[in-house]
MDTraj code that builds the backbone (N, CA, C; nanometers):
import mdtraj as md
import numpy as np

residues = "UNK UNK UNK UNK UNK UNK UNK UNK UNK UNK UNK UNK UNK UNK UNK UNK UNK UNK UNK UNK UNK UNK UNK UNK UNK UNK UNK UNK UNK UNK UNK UNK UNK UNK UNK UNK UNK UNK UNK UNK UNK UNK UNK UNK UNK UNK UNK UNK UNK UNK UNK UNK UNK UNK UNK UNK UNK UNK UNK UNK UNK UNK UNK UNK UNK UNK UNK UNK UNK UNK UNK UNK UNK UNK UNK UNK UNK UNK UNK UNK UNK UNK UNK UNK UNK UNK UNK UNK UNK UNK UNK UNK UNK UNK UNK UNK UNK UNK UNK UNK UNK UNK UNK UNK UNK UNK UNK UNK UNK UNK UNK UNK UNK UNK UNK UNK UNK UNK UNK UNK UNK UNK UNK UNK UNK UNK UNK UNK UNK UNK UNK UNK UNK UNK UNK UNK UNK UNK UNK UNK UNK UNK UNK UNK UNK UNK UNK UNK UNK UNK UNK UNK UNK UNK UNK UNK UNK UNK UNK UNK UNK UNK UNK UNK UNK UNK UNK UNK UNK UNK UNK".split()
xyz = np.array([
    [-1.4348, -0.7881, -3.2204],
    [-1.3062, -0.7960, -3.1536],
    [-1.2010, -0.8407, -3.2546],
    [-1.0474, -0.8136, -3.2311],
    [-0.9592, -0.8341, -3.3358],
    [-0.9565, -0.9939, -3.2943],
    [-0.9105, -1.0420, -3.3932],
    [-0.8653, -1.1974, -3.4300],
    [-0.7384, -1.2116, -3.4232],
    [-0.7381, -1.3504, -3.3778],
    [-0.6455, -1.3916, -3.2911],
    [-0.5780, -1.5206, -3.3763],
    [-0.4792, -1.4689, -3.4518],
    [-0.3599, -1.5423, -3.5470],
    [-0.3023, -1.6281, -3.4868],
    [-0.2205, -1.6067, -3.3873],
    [-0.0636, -1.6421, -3.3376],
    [-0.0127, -1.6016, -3.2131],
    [0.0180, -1.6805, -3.1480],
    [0.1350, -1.6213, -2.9875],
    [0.0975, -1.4951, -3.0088],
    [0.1418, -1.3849, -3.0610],
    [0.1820, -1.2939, -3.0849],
    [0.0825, -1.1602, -3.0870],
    [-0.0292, -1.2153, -3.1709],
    [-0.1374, -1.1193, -3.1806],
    [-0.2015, -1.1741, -3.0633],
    [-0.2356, -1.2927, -2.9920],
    [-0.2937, -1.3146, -2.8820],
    [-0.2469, -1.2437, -2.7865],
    [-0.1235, -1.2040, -2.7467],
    [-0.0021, -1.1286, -2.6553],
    [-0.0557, -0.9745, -2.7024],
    [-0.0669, -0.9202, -2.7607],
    [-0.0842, -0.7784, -2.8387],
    [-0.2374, -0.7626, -2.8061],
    [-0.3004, -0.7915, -2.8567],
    [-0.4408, -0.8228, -2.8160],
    [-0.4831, -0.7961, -2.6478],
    [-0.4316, -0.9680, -2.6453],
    [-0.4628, -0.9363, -2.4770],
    [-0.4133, -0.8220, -2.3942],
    [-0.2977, -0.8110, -2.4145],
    [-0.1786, -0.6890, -2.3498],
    [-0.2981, -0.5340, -2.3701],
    [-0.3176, -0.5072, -2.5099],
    [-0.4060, -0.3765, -2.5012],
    [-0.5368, -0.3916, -2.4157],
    [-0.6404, -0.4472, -2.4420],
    [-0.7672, -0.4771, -2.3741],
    [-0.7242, -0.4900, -2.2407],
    [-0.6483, -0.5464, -2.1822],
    [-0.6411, -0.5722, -2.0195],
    [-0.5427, -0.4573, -1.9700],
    [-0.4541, -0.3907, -2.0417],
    [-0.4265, -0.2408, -2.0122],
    [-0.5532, -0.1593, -2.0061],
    [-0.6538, -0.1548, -2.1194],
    [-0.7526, -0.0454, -2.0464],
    [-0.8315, -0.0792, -1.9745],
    [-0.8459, -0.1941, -1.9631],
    [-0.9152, -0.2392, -1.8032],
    [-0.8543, -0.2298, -1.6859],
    [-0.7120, -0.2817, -1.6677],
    [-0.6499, -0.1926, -1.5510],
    [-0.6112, -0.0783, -1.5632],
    [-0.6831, 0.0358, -1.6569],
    [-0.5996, 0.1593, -1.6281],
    [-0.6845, 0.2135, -1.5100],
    [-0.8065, 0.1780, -1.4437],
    [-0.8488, 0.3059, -1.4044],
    [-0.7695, 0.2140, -1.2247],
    [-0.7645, 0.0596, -1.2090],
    [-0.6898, 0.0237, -1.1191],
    [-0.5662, 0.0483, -1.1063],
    [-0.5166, 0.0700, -1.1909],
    [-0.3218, 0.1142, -1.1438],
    [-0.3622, 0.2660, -1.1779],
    [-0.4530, 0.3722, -1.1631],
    [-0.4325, 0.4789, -1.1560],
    [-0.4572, 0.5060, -0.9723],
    [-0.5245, 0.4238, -0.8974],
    [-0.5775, 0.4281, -0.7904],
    [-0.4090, 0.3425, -0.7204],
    [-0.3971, 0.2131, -0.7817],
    [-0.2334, 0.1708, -0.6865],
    [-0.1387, 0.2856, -0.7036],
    [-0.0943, 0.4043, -0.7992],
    [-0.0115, 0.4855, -0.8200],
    [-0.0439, 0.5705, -0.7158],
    [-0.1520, 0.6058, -0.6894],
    [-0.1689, 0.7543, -0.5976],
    [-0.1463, 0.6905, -0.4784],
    [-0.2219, 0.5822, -0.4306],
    [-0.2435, 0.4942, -0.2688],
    [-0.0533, 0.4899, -0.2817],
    [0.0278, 0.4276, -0.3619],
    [0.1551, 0.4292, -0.3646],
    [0.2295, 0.5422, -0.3209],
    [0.2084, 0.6662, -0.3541],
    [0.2808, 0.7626, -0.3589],
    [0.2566, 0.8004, -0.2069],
    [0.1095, 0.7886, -0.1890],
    [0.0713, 0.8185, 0.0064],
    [0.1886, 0.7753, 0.0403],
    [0.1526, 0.6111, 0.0564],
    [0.2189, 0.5132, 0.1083],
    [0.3905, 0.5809, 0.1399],
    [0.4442, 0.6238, 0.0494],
    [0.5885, 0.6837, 0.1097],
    [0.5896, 0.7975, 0.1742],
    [0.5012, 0.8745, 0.1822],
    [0.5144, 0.9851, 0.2739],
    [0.3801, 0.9655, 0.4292],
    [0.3799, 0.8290, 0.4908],
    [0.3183, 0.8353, 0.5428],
    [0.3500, 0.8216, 0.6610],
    [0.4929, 0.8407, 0.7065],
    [0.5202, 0.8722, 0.8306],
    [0.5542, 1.0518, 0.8426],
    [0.5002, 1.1115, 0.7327],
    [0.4491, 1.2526, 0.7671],
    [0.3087, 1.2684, 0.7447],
    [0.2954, 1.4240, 0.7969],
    [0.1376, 1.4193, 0.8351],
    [0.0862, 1.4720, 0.6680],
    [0.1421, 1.4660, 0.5716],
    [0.0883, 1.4913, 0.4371],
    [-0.0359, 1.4523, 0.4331],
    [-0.1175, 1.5646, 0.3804],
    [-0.2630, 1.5337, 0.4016],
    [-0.3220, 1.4817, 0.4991],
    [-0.2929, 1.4257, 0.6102],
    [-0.3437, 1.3941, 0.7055],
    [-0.4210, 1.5242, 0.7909],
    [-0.5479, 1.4799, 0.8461],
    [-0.6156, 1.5740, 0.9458],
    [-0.5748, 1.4932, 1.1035],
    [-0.5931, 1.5901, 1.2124],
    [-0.6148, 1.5583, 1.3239],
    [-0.7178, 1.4623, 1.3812],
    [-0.7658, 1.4019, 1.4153],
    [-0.8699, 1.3396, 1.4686],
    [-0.8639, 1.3185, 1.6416],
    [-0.9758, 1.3777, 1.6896],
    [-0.9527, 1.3734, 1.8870],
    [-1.0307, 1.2155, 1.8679],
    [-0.9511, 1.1524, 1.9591],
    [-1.0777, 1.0237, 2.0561],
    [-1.0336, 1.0266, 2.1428],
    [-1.2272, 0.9773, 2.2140],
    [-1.2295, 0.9482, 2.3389],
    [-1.3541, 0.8828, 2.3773],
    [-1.2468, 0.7378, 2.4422],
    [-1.3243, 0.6734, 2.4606],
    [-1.2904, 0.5848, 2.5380],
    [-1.3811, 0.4537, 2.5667],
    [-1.3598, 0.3679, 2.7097],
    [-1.2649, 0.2273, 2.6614],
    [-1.1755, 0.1818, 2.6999],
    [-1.1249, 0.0585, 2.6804],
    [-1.1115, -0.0047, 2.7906],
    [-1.0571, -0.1745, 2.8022],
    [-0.9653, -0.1914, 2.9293],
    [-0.9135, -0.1453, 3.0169],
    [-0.9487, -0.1584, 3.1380],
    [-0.8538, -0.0868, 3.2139],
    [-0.7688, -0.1861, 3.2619],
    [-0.6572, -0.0782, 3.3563],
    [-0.5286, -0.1310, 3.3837],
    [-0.4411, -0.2169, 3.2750],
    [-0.4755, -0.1888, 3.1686],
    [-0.3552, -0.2326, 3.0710],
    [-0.2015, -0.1881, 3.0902],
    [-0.1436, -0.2706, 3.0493],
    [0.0271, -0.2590, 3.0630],
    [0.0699, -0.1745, 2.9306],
    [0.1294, -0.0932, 2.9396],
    [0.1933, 0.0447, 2.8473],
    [0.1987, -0.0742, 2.7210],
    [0.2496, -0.1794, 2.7194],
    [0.2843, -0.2978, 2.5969],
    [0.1102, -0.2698, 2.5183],
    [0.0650, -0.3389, 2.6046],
    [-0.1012, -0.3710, 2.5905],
    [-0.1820, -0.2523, 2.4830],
    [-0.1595, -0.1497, 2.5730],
    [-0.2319, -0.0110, 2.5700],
    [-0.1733, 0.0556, 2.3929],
    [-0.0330, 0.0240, 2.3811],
    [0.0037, 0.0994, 2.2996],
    [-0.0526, 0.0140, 2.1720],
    [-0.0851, -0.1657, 2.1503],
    [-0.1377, -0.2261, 2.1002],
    [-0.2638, -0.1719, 2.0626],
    [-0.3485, -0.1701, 2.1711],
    [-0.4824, -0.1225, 2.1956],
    [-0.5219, -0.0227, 2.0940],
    [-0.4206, 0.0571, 2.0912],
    [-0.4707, 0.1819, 2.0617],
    [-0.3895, 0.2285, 1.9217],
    [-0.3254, 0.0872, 1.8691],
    [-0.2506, 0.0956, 1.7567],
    [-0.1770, 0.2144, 1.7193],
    [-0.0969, 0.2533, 1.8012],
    [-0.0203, 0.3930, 1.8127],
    [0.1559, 0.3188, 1.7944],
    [0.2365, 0.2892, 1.6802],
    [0.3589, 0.2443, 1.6720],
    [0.4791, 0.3385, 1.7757],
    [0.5623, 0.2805, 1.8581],
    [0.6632, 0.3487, 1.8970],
    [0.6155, 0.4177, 2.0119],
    [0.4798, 0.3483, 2.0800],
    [0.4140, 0.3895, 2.1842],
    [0.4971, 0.4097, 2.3125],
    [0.4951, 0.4702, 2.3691],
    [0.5907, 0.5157, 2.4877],
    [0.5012, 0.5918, 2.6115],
    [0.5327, 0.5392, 2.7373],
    [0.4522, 0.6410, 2.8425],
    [0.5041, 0.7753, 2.8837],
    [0.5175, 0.8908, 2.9032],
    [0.5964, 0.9751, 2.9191],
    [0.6231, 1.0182, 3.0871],
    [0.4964, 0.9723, 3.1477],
    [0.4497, 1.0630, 3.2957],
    [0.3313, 0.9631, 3.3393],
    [0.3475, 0.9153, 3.4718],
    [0.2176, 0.8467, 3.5190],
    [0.1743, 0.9839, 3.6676],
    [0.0613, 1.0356, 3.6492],
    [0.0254, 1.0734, 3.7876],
    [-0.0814, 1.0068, 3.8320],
    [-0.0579, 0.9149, 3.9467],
    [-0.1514, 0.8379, 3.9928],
    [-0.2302, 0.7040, 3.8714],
    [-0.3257, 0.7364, 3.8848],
    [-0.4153, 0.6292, 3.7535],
    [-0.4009, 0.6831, 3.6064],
    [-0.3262, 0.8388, 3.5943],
    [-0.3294, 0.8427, 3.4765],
    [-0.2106, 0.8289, 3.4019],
    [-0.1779, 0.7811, 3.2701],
    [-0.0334, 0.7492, 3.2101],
    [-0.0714, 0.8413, 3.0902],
    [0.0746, 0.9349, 3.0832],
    [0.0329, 1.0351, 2.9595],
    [0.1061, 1.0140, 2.8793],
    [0.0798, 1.0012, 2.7381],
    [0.2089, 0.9500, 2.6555],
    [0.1656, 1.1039, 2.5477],
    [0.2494, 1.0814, 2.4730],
    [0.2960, 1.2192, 2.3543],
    [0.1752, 1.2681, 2.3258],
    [0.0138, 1.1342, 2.2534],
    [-0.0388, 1.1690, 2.1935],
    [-0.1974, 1.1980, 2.3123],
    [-0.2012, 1.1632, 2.4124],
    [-0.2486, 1.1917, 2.5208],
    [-0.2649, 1.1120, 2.6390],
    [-0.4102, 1.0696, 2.6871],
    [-0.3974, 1.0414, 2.8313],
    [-0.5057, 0.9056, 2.8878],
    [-0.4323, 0.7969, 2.9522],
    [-0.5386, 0.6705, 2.9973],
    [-0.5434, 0.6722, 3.0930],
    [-0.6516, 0.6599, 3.1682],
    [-0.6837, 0.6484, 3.2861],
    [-0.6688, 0.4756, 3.3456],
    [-0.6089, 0.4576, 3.3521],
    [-0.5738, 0.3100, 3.4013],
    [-0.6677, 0.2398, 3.4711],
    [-0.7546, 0.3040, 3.5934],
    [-0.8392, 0.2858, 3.6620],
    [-0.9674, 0.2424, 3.6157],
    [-0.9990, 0.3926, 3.5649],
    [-1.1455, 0.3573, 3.4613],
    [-1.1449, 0.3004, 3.2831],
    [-1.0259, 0.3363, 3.2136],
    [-0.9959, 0.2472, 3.1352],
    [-1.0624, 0.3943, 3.0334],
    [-1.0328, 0.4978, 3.0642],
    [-1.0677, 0.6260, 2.9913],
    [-0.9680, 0.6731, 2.9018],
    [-0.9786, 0.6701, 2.7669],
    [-0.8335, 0.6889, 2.6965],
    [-0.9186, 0.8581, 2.5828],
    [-0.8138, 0.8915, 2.6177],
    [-0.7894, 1.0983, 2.5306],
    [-0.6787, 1.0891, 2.4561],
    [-0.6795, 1.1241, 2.2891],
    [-0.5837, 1.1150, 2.2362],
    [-0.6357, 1.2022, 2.1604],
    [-0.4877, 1.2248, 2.0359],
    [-0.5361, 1.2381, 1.9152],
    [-0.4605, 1.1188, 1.8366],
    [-0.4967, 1.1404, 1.7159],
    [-0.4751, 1.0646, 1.6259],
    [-0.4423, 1.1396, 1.4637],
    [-0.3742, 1.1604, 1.3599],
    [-0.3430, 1.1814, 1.2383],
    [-0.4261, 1.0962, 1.1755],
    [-0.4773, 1.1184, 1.0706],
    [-0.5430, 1.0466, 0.9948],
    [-0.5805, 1.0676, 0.8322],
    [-0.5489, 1.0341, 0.7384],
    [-0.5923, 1.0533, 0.5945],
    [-0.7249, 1.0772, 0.5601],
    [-0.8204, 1.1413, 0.4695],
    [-0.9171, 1.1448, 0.4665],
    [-1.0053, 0.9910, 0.4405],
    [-1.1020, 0.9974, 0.4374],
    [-1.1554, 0.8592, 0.4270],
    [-1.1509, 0.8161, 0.2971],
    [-1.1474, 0.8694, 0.1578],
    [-1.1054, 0.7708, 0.0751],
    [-0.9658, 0.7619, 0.0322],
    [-0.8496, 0.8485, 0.1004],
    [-0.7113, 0.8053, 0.0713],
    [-0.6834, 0.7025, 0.1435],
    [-0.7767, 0.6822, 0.3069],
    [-0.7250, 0.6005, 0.3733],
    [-0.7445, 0.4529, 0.2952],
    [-0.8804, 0.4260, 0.2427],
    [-0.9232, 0.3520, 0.1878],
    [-0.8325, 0.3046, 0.0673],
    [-0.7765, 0.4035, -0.0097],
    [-0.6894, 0.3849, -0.1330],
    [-0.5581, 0.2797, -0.0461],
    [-0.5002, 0.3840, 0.0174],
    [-0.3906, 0.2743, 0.1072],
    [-0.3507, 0.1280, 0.1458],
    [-0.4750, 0.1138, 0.1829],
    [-0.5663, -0.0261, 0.2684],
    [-0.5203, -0.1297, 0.1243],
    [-0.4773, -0.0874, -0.0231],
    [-0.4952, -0.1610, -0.1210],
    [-0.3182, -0.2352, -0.1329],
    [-0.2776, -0.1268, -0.0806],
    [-0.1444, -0.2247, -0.0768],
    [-0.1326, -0.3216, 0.0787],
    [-0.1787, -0.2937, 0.1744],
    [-0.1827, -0.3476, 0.3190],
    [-0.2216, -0.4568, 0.3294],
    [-0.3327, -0.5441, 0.1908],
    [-0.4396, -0.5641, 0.2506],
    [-0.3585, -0.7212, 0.2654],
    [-0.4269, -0.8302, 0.3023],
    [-0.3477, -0.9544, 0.3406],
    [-0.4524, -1.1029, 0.3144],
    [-0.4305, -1.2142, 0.2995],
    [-0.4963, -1.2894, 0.2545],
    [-0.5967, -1.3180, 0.2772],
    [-0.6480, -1.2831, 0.3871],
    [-0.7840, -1.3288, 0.4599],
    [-0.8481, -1.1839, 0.4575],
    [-0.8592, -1.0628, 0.3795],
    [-0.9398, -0.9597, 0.3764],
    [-0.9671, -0.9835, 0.2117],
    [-1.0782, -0.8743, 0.1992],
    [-1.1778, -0.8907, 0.0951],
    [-1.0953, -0.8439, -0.0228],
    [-1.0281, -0.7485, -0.0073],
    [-0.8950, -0.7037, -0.1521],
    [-0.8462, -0.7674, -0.1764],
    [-0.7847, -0.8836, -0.0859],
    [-0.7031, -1.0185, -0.1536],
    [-0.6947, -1.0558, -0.2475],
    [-0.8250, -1.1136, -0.3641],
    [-0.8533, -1.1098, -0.4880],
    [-0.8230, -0.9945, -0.5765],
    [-0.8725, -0.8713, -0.5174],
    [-0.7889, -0.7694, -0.6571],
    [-0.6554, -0.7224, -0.6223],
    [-0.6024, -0.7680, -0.4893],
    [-0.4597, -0.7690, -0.5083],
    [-0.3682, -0.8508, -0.5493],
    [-0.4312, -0.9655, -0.6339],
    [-0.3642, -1.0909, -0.6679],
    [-0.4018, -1.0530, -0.8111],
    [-0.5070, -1.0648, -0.8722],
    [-0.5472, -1.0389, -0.9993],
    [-0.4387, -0.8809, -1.0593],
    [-0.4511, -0.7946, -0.9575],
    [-0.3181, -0.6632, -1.0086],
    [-0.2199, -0.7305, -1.0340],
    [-0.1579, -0.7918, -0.9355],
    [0.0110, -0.8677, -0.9723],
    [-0.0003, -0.9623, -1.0905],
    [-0.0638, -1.0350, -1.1095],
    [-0.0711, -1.1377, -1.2031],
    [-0.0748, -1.0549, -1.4026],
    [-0.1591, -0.9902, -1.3488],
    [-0.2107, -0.8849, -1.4759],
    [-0.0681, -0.7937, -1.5219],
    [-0.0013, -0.7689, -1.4058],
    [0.1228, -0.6479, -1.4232],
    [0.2092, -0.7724, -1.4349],
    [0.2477, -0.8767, -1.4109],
    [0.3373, -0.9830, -1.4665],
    [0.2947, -1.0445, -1.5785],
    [0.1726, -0.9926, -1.6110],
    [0.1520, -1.0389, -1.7590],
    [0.2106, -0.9308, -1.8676],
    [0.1655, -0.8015, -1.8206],
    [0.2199, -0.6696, -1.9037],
    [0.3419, -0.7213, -1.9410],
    [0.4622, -0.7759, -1.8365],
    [0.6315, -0.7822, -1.8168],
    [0.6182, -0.8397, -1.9571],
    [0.5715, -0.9697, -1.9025],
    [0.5750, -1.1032, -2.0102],
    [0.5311, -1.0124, -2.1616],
    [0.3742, -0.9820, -2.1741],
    [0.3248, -0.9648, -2.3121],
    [0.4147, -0.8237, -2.3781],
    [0.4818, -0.7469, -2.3390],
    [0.5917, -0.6404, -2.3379],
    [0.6542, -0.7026, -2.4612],
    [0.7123, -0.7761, -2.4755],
    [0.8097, -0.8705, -2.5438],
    [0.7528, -0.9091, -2.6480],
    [0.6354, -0.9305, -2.6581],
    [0.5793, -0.9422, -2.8327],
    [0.5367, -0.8438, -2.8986],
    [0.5104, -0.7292, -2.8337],
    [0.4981, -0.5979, -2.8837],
    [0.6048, -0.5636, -3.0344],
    [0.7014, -0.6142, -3.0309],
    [0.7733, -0.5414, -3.1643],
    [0.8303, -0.6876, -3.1508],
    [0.8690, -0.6897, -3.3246],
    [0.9541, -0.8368, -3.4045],
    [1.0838, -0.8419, -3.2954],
    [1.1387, -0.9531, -3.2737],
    [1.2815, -0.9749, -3.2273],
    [1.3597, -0.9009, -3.3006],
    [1.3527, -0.8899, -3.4299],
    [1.4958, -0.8726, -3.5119],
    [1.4918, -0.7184, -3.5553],
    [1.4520, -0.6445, -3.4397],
    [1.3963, -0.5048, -3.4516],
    [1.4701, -0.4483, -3.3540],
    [1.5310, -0.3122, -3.4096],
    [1.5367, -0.2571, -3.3221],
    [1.5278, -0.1905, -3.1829],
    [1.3976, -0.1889, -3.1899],
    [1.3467, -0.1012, -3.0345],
    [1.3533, -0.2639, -2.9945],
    [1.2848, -0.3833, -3.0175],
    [1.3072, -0.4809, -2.9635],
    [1.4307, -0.5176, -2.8706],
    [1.5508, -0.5307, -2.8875],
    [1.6893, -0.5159, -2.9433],
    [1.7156, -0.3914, -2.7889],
    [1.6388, -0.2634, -2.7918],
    [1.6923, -0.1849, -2.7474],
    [1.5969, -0.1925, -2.6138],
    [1.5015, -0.2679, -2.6446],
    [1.4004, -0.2858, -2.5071],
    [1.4522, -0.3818, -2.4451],
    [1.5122, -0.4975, -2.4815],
    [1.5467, -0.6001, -2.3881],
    [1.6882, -0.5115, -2.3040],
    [1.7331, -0.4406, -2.3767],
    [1.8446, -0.3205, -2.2619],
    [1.8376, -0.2691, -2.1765],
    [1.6947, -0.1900, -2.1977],
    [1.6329, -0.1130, -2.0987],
    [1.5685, -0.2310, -1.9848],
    [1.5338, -0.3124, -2.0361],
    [1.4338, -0.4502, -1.9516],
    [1.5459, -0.4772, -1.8258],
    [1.7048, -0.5162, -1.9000],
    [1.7826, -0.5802, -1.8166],
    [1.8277, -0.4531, -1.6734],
    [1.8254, -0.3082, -1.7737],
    [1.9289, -0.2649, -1.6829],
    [1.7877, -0.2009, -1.5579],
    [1.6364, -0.1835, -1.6142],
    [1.5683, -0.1823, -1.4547],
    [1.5760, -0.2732, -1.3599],
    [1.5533, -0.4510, -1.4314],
    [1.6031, -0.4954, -1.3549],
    [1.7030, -0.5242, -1.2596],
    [1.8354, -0.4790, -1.3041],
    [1.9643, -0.4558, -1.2080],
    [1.9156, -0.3508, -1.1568],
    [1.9160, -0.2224, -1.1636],
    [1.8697, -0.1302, -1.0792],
    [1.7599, -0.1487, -1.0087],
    [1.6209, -0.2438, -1.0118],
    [1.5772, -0.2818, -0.9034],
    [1.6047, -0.3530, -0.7793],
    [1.7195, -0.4602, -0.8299],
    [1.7521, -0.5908, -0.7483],
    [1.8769, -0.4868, -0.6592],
    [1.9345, -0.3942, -0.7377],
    [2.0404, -0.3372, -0.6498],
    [2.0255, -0.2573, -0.5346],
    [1.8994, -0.1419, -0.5761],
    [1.7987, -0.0992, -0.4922],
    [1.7383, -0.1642, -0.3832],
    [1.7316, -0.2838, -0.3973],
    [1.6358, -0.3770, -0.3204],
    [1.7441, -0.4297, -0.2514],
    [1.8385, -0.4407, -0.2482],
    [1.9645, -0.4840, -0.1364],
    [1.9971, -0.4137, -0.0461],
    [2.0070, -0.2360, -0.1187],
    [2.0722, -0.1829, -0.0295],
    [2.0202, -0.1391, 0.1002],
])
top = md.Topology()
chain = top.add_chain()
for i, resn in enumerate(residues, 1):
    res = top.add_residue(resn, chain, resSeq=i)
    for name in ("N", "CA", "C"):
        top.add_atom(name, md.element.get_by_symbol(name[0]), res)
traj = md.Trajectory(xyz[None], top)
């Protein structure tokens, strides 16, 4: 392994080796990312029918919970049954017909990596990603001498993503 001089080569060092260790992880956050914005269309998504038994007599609030369907709405009740856009509950027997959109099973899975939240099992490699990509920010900066050009011309580029992120992020 290379040897480790100074701030500097420790920063350079570390910065390369832990880039090709997260490359094959930020090749998987880039794609799950890109889903992620087109996922209130059916891009790549397949159909999926269910049917199956839940609660009955749930309240349209309840049901649309239940059945994790956002922007849930009833359209038509005849008798015990309530039909909403994506199909039909039987209130009575607690018989629910739908469909559902759905990603294949390992995009869905890719997704799940930005979603995931402190008390699920990704927690750890979604903390170790951020920490690692705020190290890139940081070790970025020892990459070339201060009194260097691209140095010089990187802290330019550094400032003006940052304004264009923070401005982005307001509007």
């Amino acid at each position: 392994m290379d040897k480790i001089k100074d701030t500097r080569s420790f920063m350079r060092i570390t910065h390369r080796y832990l880039g090709y260790f997260m490359a094959g992880i930020m090749a998987v956050y880039a794609v799950s990312g890109v889903l992620l914005i087109y996922r209130d269309t059916d891009f790549l998504k397949k159909e999926v029918k269910i049917d199956k038994k839940i609660e009955a007599g749930l309240s349209e609030k309840r049901l649309g919970k239940e059945l994790k369907i956002k922007n849930f709405e009833v359209e038509k009740t005849e008798g015990d049954v309530l039909k909403f856009k994506q199909g039909t509950y039987n209130s009575a027997t607690g018989q629910v017909k739908y469909t559902k959109k759905e990603l294949p099973f390992v995009l869905d899975k890719m997704t799940k990596l930005h979603k995931s939240q402190s008390k699920e099992t990704l927690s750890p490699l979604n903390a170790f990603f951020g920490f690692s990509l705020f190290f890139f920010v940081i070790s970025s900066f020892w990459m070339f001498n201060p009194k260097s050009k691209a140095f010089k011309k990187g802290i330019k580029f550094a400032i003006a993503g940052l304004i264009i992120a923070i401005i982005l992020t307001m509007i």
